[in-house]
ROSE-921856 format. One record per residue: residue number from 1; residue in three letters; chain; x, y, z of N, C-alpha, C in turn. Coordinates in Angstrom, 1 decimal, decimal comma, always signed. Layout:
residues N
R   num   residuo   cadena     n_px     n_py     n_pz    ca_px    ca_py    ca_pz     c_px     c_py     c_pz
R   NUM       ALA        A        X        Y        Z        X        Y        Z        X        Y        Z
...
end
This chain:
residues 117
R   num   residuo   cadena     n_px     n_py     n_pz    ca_px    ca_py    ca_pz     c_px     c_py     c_pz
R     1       UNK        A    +88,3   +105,5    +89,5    +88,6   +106,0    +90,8    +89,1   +104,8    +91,6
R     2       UNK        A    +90,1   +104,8    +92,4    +90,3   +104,0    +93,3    +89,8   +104,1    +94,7
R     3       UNK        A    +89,6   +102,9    +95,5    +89,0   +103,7    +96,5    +89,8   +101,8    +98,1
R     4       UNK        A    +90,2   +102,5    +99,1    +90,6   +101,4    +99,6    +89,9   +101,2   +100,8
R     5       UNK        A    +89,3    +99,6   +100,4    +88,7    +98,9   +101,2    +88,6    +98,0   +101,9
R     6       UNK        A    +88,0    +98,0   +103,3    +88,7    +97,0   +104,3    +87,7    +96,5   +104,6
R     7       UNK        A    +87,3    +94,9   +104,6    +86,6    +94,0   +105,2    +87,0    +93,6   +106,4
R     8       UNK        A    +86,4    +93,8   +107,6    +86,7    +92,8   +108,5    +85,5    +91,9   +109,0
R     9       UNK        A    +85,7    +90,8   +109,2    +84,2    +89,8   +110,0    +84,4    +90,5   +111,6
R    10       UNK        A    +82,3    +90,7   +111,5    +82,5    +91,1   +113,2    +82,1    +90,0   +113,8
R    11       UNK        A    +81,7    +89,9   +114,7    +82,6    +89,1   +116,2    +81,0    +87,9   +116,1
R    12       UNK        A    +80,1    +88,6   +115,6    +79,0    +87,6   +116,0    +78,7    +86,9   +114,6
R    13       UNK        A    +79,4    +86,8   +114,0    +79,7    +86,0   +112,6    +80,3    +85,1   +113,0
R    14       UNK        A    +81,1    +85,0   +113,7    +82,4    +84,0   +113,6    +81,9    +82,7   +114,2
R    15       UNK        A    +82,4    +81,3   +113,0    +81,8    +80,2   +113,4    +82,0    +79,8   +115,0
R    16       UNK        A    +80,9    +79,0   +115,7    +81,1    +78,8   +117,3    +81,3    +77,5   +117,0
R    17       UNK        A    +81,1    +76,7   +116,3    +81,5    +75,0   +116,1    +82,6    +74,9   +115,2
R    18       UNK        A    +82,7    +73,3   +115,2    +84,0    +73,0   +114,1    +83,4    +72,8   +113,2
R    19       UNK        A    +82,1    +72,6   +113,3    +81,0    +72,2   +111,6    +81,2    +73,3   +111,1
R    20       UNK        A    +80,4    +74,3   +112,2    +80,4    +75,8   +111,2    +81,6    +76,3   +110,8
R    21       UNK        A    +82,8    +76,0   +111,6    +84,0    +76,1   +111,0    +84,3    +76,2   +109,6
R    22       UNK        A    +83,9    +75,1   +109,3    +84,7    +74,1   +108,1    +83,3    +74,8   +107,2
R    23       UNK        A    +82,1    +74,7   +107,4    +81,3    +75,4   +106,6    +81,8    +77,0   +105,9
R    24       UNK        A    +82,3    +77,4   +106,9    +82,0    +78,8   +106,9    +83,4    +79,0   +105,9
R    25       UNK        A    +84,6    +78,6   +106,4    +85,8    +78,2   +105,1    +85,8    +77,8   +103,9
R    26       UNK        A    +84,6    +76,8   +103,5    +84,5    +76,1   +102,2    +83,4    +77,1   +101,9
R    27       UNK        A    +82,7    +77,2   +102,8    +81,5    +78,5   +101,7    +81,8    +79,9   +101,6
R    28       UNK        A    +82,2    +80,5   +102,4    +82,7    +82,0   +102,4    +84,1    +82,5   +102,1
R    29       UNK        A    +85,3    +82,2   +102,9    +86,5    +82,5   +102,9    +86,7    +81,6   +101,5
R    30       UNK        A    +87,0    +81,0   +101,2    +87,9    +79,9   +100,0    +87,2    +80,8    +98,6
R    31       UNK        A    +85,6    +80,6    +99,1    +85,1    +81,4    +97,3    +85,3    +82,8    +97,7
R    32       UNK        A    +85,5    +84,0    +98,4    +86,0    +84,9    +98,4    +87,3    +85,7    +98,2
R    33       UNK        A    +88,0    +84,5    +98,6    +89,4    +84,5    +98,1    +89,9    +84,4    +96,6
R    34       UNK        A    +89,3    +83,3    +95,8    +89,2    +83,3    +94,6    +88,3    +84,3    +93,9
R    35       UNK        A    +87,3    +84,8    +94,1    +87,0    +86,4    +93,7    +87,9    +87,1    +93,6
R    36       UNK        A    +88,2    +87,3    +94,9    +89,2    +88,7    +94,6    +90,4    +88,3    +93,8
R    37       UNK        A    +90,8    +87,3    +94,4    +92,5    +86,6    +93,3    +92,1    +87,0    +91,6
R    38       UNK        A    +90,6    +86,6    +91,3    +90,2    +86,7    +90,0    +89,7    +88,3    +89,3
R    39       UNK        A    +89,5    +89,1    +90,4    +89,4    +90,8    +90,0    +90,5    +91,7    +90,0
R    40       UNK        A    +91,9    +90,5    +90,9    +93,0    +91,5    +90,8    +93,6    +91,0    +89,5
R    41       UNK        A    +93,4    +89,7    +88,9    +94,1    +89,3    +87,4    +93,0    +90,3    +86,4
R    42       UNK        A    +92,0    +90,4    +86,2    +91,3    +91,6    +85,8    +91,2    +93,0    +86,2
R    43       UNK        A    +92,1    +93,4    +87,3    +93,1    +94,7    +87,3    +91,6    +95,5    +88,1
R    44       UNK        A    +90,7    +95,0    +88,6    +89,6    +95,4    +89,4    +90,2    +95,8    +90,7
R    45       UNK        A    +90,7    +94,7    +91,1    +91,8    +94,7    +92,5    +93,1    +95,0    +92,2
R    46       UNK        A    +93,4    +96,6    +92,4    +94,6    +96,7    +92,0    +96,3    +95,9    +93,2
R    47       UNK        A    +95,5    +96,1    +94,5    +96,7    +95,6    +95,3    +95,7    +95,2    +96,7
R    48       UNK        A    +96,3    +94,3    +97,6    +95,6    +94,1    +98,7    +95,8    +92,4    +99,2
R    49       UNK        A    +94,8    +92,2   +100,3    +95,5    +90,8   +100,6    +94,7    +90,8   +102,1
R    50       UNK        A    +94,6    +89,1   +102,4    +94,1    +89,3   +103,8    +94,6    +89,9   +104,5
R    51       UNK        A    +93,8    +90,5   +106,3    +94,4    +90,7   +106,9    +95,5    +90,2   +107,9
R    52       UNK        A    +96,9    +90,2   +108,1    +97,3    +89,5   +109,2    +96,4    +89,6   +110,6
R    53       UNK        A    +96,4    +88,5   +111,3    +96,0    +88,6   +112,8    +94,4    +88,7   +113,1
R    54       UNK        A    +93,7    +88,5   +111,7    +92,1    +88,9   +111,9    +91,7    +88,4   +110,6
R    55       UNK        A    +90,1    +88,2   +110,8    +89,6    +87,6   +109,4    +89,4    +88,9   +108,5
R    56       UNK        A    +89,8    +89,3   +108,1    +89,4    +90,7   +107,1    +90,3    +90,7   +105,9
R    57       UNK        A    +89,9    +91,5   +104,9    +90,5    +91,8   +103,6    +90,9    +93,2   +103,3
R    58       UNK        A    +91,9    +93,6   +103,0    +92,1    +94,6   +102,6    +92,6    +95,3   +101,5
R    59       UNK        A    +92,1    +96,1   +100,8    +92,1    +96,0    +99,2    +92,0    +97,3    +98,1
R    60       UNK        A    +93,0    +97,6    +97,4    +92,7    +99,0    +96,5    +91,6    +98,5    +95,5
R    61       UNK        A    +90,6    +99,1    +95,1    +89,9    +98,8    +94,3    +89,8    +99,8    +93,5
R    62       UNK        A    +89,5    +99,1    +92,2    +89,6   +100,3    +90,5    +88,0    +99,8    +90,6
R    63       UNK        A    +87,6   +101,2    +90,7    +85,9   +101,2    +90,1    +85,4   +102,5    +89,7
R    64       UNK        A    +84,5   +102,6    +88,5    +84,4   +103,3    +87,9    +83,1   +104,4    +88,4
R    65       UNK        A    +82,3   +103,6    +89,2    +81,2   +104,5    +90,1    +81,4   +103,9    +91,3
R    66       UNK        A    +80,9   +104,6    +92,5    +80,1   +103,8    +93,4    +79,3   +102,6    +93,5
R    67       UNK        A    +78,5   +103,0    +92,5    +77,6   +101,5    +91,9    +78,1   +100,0    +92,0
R    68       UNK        A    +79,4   +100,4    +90,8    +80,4    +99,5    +90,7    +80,7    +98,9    +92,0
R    69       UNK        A    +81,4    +99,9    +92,5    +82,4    +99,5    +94,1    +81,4    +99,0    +94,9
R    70       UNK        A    +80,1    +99,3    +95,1    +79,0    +98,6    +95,7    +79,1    +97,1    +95,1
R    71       UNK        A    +78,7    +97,0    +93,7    +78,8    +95,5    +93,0    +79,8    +94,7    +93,4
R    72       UNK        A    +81,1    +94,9    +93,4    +82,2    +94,3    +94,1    +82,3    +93,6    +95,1
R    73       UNK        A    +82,1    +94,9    +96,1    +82,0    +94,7    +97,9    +81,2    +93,6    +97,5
R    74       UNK        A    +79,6    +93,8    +97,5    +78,7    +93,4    +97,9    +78,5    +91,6    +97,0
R    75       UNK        A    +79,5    +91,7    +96,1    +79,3    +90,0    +95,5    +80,3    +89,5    +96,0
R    76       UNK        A    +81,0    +89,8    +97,1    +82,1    +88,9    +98,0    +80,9    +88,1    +98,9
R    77       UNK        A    +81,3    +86,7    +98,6    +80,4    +85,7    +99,7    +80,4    +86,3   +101,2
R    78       UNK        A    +81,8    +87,1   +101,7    +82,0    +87,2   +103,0    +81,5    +88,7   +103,3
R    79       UNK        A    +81,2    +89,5   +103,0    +80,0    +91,0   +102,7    +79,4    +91,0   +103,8
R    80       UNK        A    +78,3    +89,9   +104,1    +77,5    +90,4   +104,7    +78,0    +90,3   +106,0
R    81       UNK        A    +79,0    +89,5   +106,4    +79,9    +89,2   +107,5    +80,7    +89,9   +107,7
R    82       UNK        A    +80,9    +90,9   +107,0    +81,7    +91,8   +107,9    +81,3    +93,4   +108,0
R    83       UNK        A    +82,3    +94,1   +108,8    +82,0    +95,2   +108,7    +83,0    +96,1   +107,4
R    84       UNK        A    +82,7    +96,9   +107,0    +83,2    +97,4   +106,0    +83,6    +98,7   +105,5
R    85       UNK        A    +84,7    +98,9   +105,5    +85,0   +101,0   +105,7    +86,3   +101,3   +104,0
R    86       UNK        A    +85,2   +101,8   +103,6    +85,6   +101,8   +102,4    +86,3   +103,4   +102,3
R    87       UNK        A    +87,2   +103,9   +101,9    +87,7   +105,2   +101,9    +88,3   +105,6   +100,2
R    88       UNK        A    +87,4   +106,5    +99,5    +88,0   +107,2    +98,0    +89,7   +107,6    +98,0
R    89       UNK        A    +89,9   +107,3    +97,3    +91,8   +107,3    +97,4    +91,9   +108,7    +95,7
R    90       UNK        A    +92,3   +109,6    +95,8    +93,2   +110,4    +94,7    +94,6   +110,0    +94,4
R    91       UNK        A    +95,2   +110,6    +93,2    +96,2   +110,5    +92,8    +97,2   +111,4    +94,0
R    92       UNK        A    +98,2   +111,2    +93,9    +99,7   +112,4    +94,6    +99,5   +113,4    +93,4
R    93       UNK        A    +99,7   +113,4    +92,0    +99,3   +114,4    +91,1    +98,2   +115,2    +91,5
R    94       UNK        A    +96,9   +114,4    +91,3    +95,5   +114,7    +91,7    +96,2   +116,1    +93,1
R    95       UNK        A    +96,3   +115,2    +94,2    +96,7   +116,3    +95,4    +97,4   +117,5    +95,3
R    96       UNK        A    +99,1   +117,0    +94,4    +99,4   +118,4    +93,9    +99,0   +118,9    +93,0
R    97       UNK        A    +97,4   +119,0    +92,0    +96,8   +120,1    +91,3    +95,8   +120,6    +92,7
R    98       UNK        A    +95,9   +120,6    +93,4    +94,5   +120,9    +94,8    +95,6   +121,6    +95,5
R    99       UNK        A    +96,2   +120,8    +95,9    +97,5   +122,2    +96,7    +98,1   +123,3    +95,9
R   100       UNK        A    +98,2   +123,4    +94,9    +99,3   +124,4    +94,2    +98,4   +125,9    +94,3
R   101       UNK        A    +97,8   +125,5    +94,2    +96,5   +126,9    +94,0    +96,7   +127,8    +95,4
R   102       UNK        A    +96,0   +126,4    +96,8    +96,5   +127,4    +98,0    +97,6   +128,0    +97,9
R   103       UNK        A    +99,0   +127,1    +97,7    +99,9   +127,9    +98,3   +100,6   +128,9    +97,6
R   104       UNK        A   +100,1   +129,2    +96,1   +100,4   +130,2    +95,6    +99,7   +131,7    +96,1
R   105       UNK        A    +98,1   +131,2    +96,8    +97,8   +132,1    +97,0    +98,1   +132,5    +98,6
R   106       UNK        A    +99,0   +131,9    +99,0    +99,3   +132,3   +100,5   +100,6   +133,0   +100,4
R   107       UNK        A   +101,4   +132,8    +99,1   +102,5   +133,7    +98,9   +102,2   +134,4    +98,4
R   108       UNK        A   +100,9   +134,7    +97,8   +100,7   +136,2    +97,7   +100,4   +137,0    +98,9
R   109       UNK        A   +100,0   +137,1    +99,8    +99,5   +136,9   +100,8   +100,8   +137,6   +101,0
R   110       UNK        A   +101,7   +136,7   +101,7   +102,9   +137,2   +102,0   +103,9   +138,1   +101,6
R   111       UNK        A   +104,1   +137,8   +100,6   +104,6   +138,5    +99,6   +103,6   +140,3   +100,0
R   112       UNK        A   +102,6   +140,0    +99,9   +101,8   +141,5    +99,9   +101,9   +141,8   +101,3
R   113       UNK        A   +102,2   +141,3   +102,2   +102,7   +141,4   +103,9   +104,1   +142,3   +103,3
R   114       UNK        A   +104,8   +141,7   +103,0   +105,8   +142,1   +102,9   +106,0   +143,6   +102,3
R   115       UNK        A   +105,9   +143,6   +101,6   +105,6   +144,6   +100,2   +104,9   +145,9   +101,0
R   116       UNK        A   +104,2   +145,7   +102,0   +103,3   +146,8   +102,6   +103,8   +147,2   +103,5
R   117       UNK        A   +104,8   +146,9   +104,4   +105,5   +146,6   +105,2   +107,0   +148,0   +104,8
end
């Protein structure tokens, strides 16, 4: 299942010095970056990328449970720093087997408006 997920760092994470700066780069963002660079060459990460204009990540992810998708999120160095809204993604196929049903049954519907009529 894929499911697309957005990291962003909230506000009271964010380094307030140039030490923590530079910490917070070499220890969080740099090895988080290379995670994900290394789960999208393992087809984990199917598409995604920082965000422009903010510290956040944004990312399709291939996971096979929840569990999984939990294991993922949660082994990025930058996790606990941010906030995180993760949303289950289906196929357009998937969608049109879920739609076809209603709207067959709404021209019957009609169709029997009509017919009665």
């Amino acid at each position: 299942m894929q499911y697309l997920v957005q990291m962003k760092l909230v506000a009271q994470s964010r380094p307030t010095t140039p030490e923590e700066g530079i910490a917070f780069v070499e220890q969080v963002i740099f090895p988080s970056l290379e995670m994900c660079k290394k789960m999208q060459e393992e087809k984990k990460i199917l598409a995604g990328g920082p965000i422009s204009g903010t510290i956040g990540i944004a990312m399709i992810v291939n996971a096979n449970s929840a569990l999984e998708l939990d294991g993922i999120i949660e082994g990025l160095p930058i996790w606990p720093r941010t906030d995180v809204s993760v949303t289950p993604l289906t196929t357009f196929e998937d969608r049109a087997k879920a739609i076809r049903p209603r709207l067959e049954q709404r021209k019957r519907r009609v169709l029997a408006v009509w017919t009665d009529s």
